[in-house]
C-alpha positions as CSV (number, residue, x, y, z in Angstrom):
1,X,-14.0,139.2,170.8
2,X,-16.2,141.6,173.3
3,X,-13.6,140.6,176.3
4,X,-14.9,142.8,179.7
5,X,-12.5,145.4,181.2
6,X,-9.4,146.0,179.8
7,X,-8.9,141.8,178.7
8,X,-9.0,142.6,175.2
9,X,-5.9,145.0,175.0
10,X,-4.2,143.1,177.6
11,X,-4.4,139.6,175.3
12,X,-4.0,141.7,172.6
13,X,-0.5,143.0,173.5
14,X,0.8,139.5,174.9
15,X,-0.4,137.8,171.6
16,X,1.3,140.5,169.5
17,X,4.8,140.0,171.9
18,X,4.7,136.3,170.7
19,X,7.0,135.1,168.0
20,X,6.4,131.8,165.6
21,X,2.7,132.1,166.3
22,X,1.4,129.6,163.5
23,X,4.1,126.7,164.8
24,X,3.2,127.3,168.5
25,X,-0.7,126.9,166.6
26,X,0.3,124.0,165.0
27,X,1.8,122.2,167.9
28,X,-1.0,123.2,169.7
29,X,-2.9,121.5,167.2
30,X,-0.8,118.4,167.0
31,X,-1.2,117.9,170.8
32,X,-5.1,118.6,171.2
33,X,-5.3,115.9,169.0
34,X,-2.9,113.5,170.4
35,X,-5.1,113.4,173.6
36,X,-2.1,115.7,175.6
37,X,-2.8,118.4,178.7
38,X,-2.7,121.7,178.5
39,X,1.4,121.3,179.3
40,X,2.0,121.0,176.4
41,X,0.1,124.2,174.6
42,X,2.7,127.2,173.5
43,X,0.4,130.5,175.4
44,X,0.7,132.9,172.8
45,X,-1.3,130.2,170.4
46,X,-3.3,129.3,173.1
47,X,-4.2,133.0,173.8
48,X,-4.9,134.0,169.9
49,X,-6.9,130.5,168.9
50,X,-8.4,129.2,172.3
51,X,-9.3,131.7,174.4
52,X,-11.6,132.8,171.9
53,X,-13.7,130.0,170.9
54,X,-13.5,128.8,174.8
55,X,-15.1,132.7,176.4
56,X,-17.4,132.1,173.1
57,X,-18.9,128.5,174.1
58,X,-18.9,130.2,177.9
59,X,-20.8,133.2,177.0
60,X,-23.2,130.8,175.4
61,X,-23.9,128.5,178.1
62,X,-24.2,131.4,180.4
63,X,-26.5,132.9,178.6
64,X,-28.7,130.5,179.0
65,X,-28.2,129.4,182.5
66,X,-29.7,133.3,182.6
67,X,-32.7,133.0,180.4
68,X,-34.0,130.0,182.3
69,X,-32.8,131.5,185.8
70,X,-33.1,135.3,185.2
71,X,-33.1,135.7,188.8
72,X,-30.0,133.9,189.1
73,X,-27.0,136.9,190.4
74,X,-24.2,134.6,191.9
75,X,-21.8,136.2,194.4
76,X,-19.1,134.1,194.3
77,X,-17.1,132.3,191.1
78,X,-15.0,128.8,191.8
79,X,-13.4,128.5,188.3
80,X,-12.0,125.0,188.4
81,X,-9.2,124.5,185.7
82,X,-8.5,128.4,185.3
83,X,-6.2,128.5,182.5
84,X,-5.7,132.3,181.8
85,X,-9.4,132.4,183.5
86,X,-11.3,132.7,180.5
87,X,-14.7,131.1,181.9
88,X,-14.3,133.8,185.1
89,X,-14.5,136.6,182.2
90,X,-17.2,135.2,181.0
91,X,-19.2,134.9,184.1
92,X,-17.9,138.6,185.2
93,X,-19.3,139.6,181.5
94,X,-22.9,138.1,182.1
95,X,-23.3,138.8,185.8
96,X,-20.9,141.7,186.6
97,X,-22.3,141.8,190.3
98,X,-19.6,138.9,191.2
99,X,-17.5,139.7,193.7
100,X,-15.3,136.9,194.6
101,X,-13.6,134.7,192.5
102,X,-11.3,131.7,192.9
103,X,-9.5,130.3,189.9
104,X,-7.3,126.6,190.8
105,X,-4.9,126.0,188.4
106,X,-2.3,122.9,188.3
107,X,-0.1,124.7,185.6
108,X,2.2,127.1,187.3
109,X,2.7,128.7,183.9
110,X,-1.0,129.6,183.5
111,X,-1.2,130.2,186.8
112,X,1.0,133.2,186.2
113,X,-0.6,134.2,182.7
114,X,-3.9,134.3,184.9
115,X,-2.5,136.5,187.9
116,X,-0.8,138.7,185.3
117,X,-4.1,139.3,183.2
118,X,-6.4,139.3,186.2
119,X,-4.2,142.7,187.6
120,X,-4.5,144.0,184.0
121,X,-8.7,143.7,183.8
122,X,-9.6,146.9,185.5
123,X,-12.1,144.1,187.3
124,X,-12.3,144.6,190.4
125,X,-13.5,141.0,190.8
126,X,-10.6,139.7,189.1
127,X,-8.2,142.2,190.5
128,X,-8.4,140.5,194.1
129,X,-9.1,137.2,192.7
130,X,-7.4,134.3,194.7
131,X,-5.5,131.8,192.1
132,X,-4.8,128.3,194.1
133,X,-2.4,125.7,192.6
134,X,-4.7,122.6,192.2
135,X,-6.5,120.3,190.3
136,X,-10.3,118.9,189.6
137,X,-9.5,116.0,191.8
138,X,-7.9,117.8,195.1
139,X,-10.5,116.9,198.2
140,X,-10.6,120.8,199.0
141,X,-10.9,122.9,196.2
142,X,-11.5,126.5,198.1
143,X,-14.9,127.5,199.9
144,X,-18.5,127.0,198.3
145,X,-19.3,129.3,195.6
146,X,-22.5,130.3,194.3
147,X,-21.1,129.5,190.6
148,X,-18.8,126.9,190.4
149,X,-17.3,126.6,186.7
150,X,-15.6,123.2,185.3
151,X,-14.8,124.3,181.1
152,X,-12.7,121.8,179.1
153,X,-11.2,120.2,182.4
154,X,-12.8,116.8,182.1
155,X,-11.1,116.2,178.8
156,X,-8.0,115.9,180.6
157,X,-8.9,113.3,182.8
158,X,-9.0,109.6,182.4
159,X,-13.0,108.3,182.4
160,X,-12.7,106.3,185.6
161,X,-11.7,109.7,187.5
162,X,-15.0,111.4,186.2
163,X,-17.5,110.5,189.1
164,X,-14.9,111.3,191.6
165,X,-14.1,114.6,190.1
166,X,-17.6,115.4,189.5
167,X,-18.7,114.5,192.9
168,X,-15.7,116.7,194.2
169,X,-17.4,119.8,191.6
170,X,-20.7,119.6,193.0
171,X,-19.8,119.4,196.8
172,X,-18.3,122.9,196.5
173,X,-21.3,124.4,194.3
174,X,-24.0,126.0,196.7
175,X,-26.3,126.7,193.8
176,X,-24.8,126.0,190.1
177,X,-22.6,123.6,188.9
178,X,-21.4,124.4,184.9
179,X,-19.6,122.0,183.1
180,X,-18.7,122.8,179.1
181,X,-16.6,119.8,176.9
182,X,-15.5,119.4,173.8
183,X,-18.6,118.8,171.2
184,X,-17.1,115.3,170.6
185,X,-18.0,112.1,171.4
186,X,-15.8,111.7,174.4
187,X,-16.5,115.0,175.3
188,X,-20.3,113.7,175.7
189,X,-19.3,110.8,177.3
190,X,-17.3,112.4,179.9
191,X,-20.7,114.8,180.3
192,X,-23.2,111.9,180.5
193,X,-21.2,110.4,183.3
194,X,-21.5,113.4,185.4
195,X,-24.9,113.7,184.7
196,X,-25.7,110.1,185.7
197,X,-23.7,110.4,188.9
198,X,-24.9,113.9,190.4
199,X,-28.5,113.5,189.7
200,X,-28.3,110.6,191.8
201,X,-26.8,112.8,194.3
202,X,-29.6,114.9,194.0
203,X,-28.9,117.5,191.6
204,X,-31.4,118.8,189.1
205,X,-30.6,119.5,185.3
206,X,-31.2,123.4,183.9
207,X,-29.4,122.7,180.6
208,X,-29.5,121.1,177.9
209,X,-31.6,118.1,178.7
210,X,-35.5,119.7,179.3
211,X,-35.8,116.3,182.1
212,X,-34.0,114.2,184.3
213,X,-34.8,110.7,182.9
214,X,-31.7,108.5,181.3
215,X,-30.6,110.1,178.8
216,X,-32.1,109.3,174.5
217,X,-28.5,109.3,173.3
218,X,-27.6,105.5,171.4
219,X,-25.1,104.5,169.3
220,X,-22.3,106.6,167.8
221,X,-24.7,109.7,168.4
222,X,-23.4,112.4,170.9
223,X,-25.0,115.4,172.1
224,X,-23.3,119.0,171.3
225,X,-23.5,122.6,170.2
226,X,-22.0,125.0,167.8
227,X,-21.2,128.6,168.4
228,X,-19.7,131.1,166.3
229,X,-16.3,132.9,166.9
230,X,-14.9,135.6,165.1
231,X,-11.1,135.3,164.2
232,X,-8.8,137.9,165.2
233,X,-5.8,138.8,162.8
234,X,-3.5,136.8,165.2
235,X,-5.7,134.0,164.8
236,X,-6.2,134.0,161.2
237,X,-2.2,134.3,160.7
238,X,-1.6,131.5,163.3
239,X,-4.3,129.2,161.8
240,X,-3.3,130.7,158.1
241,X,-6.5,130.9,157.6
242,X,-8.8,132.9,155.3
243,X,-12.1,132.5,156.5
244,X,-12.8,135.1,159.3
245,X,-14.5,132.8,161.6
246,X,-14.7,129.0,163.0
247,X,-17.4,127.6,164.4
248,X,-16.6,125.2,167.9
249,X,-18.5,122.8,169.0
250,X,-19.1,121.7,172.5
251,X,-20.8,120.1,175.2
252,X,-21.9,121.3,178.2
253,X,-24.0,120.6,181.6
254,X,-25.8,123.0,184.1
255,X,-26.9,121.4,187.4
256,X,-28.8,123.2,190.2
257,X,-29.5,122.4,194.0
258,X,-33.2,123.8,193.7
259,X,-35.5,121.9,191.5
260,X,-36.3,123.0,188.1
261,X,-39.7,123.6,186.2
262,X,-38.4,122.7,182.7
263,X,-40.9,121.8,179.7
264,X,-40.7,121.5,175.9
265,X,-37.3,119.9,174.6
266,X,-34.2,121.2,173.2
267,X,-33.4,121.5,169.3
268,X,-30.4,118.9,169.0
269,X,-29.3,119.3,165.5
270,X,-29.7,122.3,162.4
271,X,-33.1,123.7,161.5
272,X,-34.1,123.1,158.4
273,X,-36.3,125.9,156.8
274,X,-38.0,125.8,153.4
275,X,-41.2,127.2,151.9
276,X,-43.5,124.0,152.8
277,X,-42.3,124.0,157.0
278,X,-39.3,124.1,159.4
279,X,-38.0,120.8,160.3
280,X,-35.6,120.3,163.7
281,X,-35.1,117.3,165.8
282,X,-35.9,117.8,169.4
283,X,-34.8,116.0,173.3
284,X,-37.6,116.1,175.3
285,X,-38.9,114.0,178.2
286,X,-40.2,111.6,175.7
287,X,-37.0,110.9,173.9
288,X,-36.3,112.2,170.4
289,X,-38.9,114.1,167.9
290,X,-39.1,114.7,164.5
291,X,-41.0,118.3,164.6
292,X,-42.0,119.5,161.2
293,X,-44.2,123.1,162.0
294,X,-46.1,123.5,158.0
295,X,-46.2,126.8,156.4
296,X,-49.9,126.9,156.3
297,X,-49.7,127.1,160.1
298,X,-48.6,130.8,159.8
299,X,-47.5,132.0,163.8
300,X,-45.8,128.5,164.8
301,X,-43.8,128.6,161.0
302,X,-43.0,132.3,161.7
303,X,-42.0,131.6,165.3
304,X,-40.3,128.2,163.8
305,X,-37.9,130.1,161.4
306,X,-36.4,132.0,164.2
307,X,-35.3,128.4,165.9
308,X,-31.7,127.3,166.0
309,X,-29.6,124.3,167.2
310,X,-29.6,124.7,170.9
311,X,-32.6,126.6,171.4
312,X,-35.7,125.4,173.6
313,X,-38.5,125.0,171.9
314,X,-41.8,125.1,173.9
């Protein structure tokens, strides 16, 4: 993992300090599953098997906030739910001309993983960053920030606190608001009730959704992403695991204040590519299509091929 600064030696020699690594993974495991906070997590696990996959889905999301706002060059970071302050590297990674940054933590335990990595960075940014005990739902979070980040927080909240919380997110975001779930159903659930709620506040959707009508979802569906992470050797012995990469899934939302031009529709679900045409199911303003681009139709299927689940198709 392409950590910035000095995070990837400094993660790399607290992971290699931590004993019984694969049964602080598999109670890790155990209580993701059983619905428990992040009290419960052993750090070294968390540090070798989440931190990954979490700066992974963040880079992603970021990314694309910065392809469809390329003059977008926040200032200032609110990174709601810290942890060690993954989603703050991430954001320092993609727009390294952030100069404040305020991570609130409720866990006094990452609290002090976060301080001690944030000294080891060689970020500036992080070096003075200010880490205040707190939670999603306290009134005052810290000042307005130009970025304010919410990743895998939601989760750990029950659903009739979600408006409240997300109301709470969006008073202290002066431009963008980024949320990122779990790629699960209630992950998406948590996500569609934020959406719901700020839009009528009036916020404006960047990403995923290409409109701001009520959402196509029915049924058992949910709406998610996948992204790629490369296992490190702690992770692969925690995880005793002998493939060399994982692929998480997740959800995620990008409001703005300013309204958005957004067009075409987003690819919801694999490409299929064969010799006849490419075949991908798209959101758009007009709820769900079927797009099938034929072979005979040579720049769309060459442009077609290059389409993968996430991307915006125009």
């Amino acid at each position: 993992m392409d950590f910035p600064g000095s995070l990837n030696a400094a993660v790399a020699r607290l992971v290699n300090k931590e004993r019984h690594l694969r049964d602080g993974a598999a109670g890790l495991t155990a209580a993701y599953k059983a619905g428990k906070d992040s009290s419960h997590v052993h750090l070294g696990a968390y540090l070798a098997m989440r931190v990954p996959a979490t700066y992974a889905a963040n880079k992603r999301v970021m990314t694309e906030l910065q392809t469809l706002r390329p003059g977008f060059a926040p200032q200032s970071v609110l990174d709601v739910g810290a942890g060690p302050g993954t989603a703050s590297w991430a954001a320092l990674s993609q727009w390294p001309g952030i100069s404040h940054v305020t991570q609130i933590e409720k866990l006094a335990a990452f609290a002090a993983l976060a301080s001690g990595l944030n000294a080891e960075s060689q970020l500036p940014a992080l070096m003075t960053a200010v880490i205040v005990a707190g939670n999603v739902l306290k009134p005052e979070l810290a000042r307005k920030s130009d970025l304010v980040i919410a990743s895998y927080v939601l989760a750990e909240l029950p659903m009739y606190d979600i408006s409240a919380a997300a109301e709470n997110l969006w008073r202290h975001a002066d431009d963008v608001l980024l949320l990122i779930e779990p790629g699960t159903p209630a992950g998406f659930a948590r996500l569609r009730l934020v959406r719901e709620a700020l839009i009528k506040l009036g916020a404006h959707v960047v990403a995923p959704c290409t409109h701001q009508l009520v959402c196509p979802v029915t049924g058992s569906d949910w709406c998610h992403f996948k992204v790629r992470v490369q296992r490190s050797r702690a992770h692969m012995h925690a995880k005793n695991a002998e493939v060399p990469f994982e692929d998480e899934a997740f959800s995620y939302l990008v409001l703005q204040r300013q309204v958005t031009q957004q067009s075409g529709g987003r690819v919801v679900a694999p490409v299929a590519i064969n010799k006849v045409a490419v075949t991908f199911r798209l959101c758009t303003a007009k709820g769900f299509q079927e797009v099938a681009v034929a072979s005979r139709d040579k720049p769309a299927y060459k442009r077609a091929k290059k389409m993968a689940w996430g991307d915006l198709w125009e």
